[in-house]
LUMTI-215071 format. One record per residue (C-alpha): residue number from 1; residue in three letters; z, x, y. Coordinates in pm, whole numbers, plus 50000, padded with zeros to 5 digits. Each point is the difference from the previous one (the first is absolute). Example, Ala and Ser with C-alpha at 12.3 -4.5 7.8 and 13.67 -1.06 7.14 Angstrom:
<atoms>
[atom 1,'ALA',[50780,51230,49550]]
[atom 2,'SER',[49934,50137,50344]]
</atoms>
This chain:
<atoms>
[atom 1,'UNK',[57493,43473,12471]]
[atom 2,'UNK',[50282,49772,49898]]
[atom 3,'UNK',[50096,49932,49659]]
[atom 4,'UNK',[50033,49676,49852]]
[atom 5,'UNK',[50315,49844,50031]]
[atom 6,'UNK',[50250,50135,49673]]
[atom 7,'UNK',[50320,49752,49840]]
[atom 8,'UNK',[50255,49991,50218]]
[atom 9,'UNK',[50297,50197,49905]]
[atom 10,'UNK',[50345,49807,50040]]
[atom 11,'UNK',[50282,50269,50119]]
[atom 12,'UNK',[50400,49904,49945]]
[atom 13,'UNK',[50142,50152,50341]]
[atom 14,'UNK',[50354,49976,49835]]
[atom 15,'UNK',[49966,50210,49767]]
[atom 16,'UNK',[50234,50333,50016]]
[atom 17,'UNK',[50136,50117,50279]]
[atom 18,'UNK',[49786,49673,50161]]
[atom 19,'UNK',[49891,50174,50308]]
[atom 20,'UNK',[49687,50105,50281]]
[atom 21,'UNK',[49899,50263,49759]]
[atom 22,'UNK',[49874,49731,49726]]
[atom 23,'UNK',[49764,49868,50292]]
[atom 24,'UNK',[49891,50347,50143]]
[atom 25,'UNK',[49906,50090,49663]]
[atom 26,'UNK',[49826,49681,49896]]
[atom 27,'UNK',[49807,50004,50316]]
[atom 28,'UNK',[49862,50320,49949]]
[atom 29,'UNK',[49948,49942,49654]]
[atom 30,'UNK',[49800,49705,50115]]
[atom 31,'UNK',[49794,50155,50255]]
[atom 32,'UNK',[49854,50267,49730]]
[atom 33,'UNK',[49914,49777,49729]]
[atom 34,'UNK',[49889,49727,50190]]
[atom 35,'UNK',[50205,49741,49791]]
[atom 36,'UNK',[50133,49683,50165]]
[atom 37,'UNK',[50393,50012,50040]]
[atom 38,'UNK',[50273,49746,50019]]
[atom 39,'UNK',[50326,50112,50038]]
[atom 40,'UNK',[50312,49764,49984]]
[atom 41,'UNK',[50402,50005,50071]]
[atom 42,'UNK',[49940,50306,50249]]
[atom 43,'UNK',[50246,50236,50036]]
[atom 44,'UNK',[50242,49750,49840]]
[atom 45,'UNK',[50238,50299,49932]]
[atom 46,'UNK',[50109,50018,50384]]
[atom 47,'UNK',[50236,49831,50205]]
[atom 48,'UNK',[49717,49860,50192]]
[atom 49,'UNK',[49728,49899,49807]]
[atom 50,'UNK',[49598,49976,50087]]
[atom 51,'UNK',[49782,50179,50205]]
[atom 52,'UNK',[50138,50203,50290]]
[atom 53,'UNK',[49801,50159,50264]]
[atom 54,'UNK',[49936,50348,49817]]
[atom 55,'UNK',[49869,49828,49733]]
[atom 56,'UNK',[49788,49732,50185]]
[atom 57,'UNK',[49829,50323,50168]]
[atom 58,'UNK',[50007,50177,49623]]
[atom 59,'UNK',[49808,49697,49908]]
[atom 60,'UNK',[49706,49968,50318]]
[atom 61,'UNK',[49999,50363,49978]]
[atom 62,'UNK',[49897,49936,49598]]
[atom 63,'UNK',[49744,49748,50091]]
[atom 64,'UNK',[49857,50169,50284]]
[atom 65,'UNK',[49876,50288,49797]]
[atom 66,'UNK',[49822,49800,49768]]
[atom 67,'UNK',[49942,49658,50163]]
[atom 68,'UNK',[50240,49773,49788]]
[atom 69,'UNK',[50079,49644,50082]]
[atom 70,'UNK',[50355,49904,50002]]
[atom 71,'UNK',[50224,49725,49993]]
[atom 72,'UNK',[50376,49987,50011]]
[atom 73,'UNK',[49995,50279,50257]]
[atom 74,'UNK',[50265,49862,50225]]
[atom 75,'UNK',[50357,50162,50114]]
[atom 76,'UNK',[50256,49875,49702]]
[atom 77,'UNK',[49745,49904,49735]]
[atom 78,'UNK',[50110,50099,49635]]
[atom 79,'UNK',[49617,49920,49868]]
[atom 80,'UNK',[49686,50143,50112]]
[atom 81,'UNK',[49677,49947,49820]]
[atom 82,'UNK',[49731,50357,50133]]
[atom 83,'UNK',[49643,49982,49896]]
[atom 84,'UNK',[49798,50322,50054]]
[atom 85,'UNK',[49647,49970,50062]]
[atom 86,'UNK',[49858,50315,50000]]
[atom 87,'UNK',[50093,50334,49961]]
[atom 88,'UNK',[50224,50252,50180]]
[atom 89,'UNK',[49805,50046,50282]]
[atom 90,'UNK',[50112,50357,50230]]
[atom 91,'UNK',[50026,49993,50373]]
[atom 92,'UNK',[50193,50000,50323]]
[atom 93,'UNK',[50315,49738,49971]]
[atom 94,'UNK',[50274,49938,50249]]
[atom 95,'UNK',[50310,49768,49860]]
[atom 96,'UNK',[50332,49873,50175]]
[atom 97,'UNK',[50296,49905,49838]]
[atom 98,'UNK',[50120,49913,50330]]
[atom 99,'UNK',[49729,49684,50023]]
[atom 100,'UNK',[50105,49853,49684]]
[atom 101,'UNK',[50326,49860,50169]]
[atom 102,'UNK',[50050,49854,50258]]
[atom 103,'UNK',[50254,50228,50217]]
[atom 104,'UNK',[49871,50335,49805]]
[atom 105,'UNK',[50111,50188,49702]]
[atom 106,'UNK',[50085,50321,49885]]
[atom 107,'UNK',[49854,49953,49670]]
[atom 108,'UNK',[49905,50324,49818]]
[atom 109,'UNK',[49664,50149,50118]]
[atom 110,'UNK',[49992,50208,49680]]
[atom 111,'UNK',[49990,49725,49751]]
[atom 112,'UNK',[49755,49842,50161]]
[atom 113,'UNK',[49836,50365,49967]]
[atom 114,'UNK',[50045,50002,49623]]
[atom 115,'UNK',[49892,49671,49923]]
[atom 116,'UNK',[49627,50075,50149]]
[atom 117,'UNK',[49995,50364,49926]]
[atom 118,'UNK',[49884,50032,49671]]
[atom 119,'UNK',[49750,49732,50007]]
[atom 120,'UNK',[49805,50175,50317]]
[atom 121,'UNK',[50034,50345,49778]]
[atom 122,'UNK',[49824,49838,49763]]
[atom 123,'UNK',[49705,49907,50223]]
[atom 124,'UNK',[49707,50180,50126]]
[atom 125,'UNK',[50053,50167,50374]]
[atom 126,'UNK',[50221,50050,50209]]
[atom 127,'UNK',[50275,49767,50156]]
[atom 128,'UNK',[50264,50035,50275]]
[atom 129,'UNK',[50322,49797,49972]]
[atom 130,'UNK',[50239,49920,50297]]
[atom 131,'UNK',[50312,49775,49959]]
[atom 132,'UNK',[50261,49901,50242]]
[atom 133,'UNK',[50352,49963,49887]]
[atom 134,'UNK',[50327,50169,49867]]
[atom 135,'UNK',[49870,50366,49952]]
[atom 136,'UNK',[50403,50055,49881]]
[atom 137,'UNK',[50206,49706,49890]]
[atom 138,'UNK',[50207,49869,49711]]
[atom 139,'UNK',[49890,49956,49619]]
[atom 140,'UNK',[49666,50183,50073]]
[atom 141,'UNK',[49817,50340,50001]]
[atom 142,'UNK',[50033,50128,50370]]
[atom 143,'UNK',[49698,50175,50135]]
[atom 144,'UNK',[50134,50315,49840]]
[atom 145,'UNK',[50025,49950,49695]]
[atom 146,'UNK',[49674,49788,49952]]
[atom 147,'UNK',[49798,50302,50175]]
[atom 148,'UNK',[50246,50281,49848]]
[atom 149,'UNK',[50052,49886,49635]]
[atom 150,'UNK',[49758,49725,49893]]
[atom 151,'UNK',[49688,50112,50197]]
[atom 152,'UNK',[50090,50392,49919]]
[atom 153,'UNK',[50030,49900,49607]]
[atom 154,'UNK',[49661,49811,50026]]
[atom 155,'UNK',[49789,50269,50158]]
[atom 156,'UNK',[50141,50240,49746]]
[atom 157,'UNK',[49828,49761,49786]]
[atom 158,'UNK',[49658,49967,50211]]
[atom 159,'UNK',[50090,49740,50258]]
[atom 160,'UNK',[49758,50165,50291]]
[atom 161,'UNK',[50255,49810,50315]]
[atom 162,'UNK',[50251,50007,50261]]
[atom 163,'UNK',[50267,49806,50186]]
[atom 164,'UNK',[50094,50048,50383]]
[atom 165,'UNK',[50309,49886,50167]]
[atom 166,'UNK',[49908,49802,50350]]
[atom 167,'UNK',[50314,49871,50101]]
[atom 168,'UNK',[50337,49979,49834]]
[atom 169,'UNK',[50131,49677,49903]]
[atom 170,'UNK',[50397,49879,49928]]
[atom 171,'UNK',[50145,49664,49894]]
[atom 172,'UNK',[50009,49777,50188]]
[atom 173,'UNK',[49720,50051,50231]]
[atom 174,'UNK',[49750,50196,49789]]
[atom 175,'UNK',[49652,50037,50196]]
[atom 176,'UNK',[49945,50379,49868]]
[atom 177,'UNK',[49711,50070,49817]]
[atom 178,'UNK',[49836,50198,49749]]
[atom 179,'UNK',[49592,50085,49946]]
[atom 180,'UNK',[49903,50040,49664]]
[atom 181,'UNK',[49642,50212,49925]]
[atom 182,'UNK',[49876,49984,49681]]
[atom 183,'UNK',[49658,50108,49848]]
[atom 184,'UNK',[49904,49765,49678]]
[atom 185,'UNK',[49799,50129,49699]]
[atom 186,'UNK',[49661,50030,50084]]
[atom 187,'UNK',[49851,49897,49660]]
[atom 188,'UNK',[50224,49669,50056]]
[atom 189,'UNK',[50190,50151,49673]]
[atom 190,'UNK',[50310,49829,49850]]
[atom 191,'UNK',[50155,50288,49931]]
[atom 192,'UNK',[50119,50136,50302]]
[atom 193,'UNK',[50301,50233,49919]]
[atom 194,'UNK',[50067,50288,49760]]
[atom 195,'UNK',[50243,49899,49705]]
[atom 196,'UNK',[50389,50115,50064]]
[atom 197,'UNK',[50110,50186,49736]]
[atom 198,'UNK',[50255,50220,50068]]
[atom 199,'UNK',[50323,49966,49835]]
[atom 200,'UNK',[50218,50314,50177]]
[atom 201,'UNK',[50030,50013,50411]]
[atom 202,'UNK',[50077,50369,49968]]
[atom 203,'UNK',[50198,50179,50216]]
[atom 204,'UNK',[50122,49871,50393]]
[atom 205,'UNK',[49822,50229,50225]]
[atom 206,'UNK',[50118,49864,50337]]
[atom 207,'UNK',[50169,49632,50138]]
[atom 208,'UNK',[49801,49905,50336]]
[atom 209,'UNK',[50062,49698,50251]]
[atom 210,'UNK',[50082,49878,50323]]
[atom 211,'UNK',[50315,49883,50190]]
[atom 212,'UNK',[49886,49720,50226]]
[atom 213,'UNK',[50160,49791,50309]]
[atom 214,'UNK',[49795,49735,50157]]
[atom 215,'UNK',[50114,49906,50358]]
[atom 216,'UNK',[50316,50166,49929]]
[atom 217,'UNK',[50152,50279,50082]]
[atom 218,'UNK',[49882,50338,49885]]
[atom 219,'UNK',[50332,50116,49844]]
[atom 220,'UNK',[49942,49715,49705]]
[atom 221,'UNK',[49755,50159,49848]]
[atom 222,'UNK',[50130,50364,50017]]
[atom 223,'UNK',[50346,49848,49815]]
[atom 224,'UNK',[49811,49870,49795]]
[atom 225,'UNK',[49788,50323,49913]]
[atom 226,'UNK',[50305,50218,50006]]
[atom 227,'UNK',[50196,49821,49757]]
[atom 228,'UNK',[49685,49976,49738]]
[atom 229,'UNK',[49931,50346,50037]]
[atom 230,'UNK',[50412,50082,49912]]
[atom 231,'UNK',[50001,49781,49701]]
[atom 232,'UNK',[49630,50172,49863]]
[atom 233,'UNK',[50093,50310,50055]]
[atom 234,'UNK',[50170,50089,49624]]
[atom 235,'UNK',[49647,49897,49888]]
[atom 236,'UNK',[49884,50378,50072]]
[atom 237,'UNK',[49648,49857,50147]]
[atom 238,'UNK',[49898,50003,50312]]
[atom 239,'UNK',[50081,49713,50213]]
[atom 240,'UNK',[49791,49892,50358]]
[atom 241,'UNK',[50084,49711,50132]]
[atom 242,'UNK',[49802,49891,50363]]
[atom 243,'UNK',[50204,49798,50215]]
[atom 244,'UNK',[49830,49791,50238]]
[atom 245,'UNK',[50049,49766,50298]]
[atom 246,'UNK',[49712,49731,50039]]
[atom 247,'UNK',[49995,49634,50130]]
[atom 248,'UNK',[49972,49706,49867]]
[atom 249,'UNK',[50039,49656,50099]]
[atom 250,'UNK',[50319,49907,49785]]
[atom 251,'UNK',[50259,50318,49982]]
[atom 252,'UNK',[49963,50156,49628]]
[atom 253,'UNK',[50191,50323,49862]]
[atom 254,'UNK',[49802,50167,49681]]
[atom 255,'UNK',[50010,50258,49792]]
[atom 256,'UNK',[49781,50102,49700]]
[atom 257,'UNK',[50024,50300,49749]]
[atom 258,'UNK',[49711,50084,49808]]
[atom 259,'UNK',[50061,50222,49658]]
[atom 260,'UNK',[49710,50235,49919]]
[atom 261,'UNK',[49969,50076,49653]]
[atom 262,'UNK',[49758,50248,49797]]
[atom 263,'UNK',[49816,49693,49879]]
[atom 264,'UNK',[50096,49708,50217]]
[atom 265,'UNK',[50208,49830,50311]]
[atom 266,'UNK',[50211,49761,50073]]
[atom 267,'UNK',[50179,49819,50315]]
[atom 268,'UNK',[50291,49857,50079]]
[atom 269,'UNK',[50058,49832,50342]]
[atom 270,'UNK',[50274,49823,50163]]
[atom 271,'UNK',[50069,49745,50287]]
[atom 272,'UNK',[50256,50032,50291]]
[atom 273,'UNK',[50182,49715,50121]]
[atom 274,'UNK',[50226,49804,50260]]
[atom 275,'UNK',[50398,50239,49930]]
[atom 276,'UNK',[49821,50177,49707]]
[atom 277,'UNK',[50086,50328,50083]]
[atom 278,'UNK',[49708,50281,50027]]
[atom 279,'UNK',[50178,50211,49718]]
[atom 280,'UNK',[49986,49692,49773]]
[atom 281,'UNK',[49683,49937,50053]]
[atom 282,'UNK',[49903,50351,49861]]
[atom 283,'UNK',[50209,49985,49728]]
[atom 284,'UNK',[49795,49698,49869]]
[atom 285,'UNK',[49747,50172,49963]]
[atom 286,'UNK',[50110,50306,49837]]
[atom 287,'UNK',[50190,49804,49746]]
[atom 288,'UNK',[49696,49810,49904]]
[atom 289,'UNK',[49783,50403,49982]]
[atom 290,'UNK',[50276,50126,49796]]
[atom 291,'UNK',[50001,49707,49767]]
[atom 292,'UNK',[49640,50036,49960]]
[atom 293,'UNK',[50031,50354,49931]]
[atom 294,'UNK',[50239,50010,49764]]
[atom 295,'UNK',[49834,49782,49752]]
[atom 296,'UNK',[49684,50315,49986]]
[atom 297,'UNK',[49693,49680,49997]]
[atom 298,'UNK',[49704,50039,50108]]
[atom 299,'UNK',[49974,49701,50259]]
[atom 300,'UNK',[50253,49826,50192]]
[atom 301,'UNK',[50086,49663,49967]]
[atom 302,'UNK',[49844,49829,50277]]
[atom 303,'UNK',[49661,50240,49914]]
[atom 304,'UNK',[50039,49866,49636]]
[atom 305,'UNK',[49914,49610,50034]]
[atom 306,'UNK',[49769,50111,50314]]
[atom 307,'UNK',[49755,50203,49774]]
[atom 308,'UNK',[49978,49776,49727]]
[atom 309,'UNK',[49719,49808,50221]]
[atom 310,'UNK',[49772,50338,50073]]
[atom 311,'UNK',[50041,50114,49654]]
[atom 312,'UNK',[49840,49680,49877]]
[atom 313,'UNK',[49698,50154,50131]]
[atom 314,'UNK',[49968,50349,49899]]
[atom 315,'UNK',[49811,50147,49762]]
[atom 316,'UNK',[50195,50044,49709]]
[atom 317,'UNK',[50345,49905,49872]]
[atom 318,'UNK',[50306,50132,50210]]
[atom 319,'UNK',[50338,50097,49873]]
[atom 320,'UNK',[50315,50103,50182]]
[atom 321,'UNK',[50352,49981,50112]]
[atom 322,'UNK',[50163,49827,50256]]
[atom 323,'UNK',[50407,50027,50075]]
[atom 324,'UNK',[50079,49617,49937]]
[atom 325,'UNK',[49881,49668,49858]]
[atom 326,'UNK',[50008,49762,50269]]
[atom 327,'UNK',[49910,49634,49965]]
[atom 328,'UNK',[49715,50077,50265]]
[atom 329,'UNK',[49836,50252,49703]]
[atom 330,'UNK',[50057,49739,49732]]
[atom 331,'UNK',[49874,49758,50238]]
[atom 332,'UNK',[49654,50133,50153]]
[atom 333,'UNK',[49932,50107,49587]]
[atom 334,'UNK',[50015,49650,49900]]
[atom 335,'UNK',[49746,49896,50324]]
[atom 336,'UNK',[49786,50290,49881]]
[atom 337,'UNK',[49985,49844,49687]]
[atom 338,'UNK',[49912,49628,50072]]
[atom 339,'UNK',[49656,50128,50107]]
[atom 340,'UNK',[49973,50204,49724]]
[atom 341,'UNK',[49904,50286,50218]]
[atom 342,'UNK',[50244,50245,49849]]
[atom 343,'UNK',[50288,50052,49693]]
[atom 344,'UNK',[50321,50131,50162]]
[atom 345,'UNK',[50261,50130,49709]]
[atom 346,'UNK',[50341,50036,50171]]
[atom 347,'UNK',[50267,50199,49854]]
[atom 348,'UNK',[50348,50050,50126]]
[atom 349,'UNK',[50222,50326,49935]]
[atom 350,'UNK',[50336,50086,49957]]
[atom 351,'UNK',[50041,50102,50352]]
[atom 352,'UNK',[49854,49695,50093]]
[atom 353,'UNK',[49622,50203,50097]]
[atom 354,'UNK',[49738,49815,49844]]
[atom 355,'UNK',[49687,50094,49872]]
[atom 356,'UNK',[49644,49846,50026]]
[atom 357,'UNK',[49719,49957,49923]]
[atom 358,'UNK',[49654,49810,50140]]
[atom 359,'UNK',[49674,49986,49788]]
[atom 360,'UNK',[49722,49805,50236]]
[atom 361,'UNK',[49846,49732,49818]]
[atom 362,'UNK',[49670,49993,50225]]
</atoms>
């Protein structure tokens, strides 16, 4: 049954870093309690403000799952008022980013993925996600990591699901996709997840990945393998790195390293482009693994602000460390917290790792 409609809840889409991840959040935030949501000034923090395709899908994704009426949900809107009327429900769902604009998009299929995920984990059954879009773009988990790190972390913690690469996707063209198979809690439970409470990642066991070129030639991703596996070599671990040649509609050279820790694991991907050299391209990504391991947290800082959301929902209170405070972390806390669904503490070190803490409310 539905419940009764709550107060709405008025959201300030400026606030920190002013981004999609205030809406992603809210949304799914929404969908689980049921509570009416406005959100205003959206994503007033970014050269172009309002709604852009990935978020329009993030949005009909949202209120397809648990059959919310909307308004405001137009391309370049900075207000959108979402009013669930019944619960989470599970089930087969196919989204596009590409149909929210006219001429296509390679919005991020994994956002999209994150917005509805926990909700249908939270609901009885089982459900099968497919979205269309950029599978490995700019400012967003690739397919990789959101399968490799998030997903991983979140079965370690009882998530019972999978994600499945169908096609790649790279900017501008996008049209990959990625199938998402989750089973929800079968008592309808709202506590989902395990609490996170490790502090130490232990020792690193082994760095995995892939070297990747996508209608290009083969010897991109070898370079870029070869010169990754040169700079991780003084690490004394062993290092396997896949290259690849696939297709895709728009040309795309990736890599992605993957540290494997005693207690945890963390990724670290990075984008070829037009004269970037394949060398360079590693070397992003190294730089970015070594940073993270130098600082000895637990999390990464992408995975920091990314688990805040799960955590929310597990049984207990979760504590750990994470190898920077980004606005993102500071951010998605203070969503958590306007719907009272959990009390984030957020410390920073003097190496600049933080360390936090989430205590569910429900």
């Amino acid at each position: 049954m539905c419940a009764a409609p709550a107060e709405m809840l008025v959201i300030d889409g400026s606030y920190g870093e002013g981004g999609g991840q205030i809406l992603r959040t809210s949304l799914a935030l929404a969908a689980i309690t049921g509570r009416p949501l406005r959100i205003e000034r959206i994503r007033a923090g970014r050269r172009k403000p309002g709604l852009a395709a990935q978020h329009l899908t993030a949005i009909r994704a949202a209120a397809a799952i648990c059959g919310a009426k909307l308004e405001g949900d137009t391309l370049g809107s900075e207000t959108l008022e979402f009013f669930p009327r019944c619960p989470p429900a599970s089930g087969n769902y196919h989204f596009d980013v590409a149909e929210a604009r006219e001429g296509g998009s390679a919005g991020a299929a994994a956002l999209v993925l994150q917005t509805i995920a926990l909700p249908l984990v939270l609901a009885p059954g089982e459900s099968s996600v497919t979205v269309k879009g950029g599978t490995h773009v700019p400012w967003s988990p690739s397919f990789d990591y959101f399968e490799h790190v998030w997903m991983e972390i979140l079965r370690r913690l009882g998530l019972n699901g999978t994600a499945r690469l169908g096609a790649w996707g790279f900017f501008p063209a996008g049209r990959g996709e990625i199938t998402l198979r989750l089973i929800g809690a079968s008592n309808g439970s709202v506590k989902a997840f395990m609490p996170l409470t490790a502090m130490e990642r232990g020792g690193l066991k082994a760095i995995n990945g892939r070297a990747v070129a996508a209608s290009l030639p083969a010897h991109i991703a070898q370079r870029m393998a070869d010169r990754a596996e040169a700079l991780l070599r003084p690490l004394g671990v062993p290092v396997t790195i896949k290259t690849e040649r696939v297709r895709s509609l728009s040309p795309g050279a990736w890599i992605f390293l993957s540290t494997v820790y005693d207690r945890t694991v963390s990724g670290f991907g990075a984008l070829g482009r037009r004269g970037k050299p394949a060398e360079e391209v590693a070397e992003e990504s190294v730089a970015e693994l070594f940073d993270h391991h130098r600082r000895g947290a637990l999390l990464d800082r992408h995975l920091a602000d990314q688990m805040l959301l799960p955590l929310t929902f597990a049984d207990g209170a979760s504590e750990f460390t994470c190898s920077a405070v980004t606005r993102h972390l500071e951010t998605n806390a203070w969503v958590i917290g306007q719907f009272d669904a959990a009390r984030v503490e957020i410390e920073s070190g003097p190496n600049g790792a933080g360390h936090v803490k989430v205590m569910p409310i429900r």
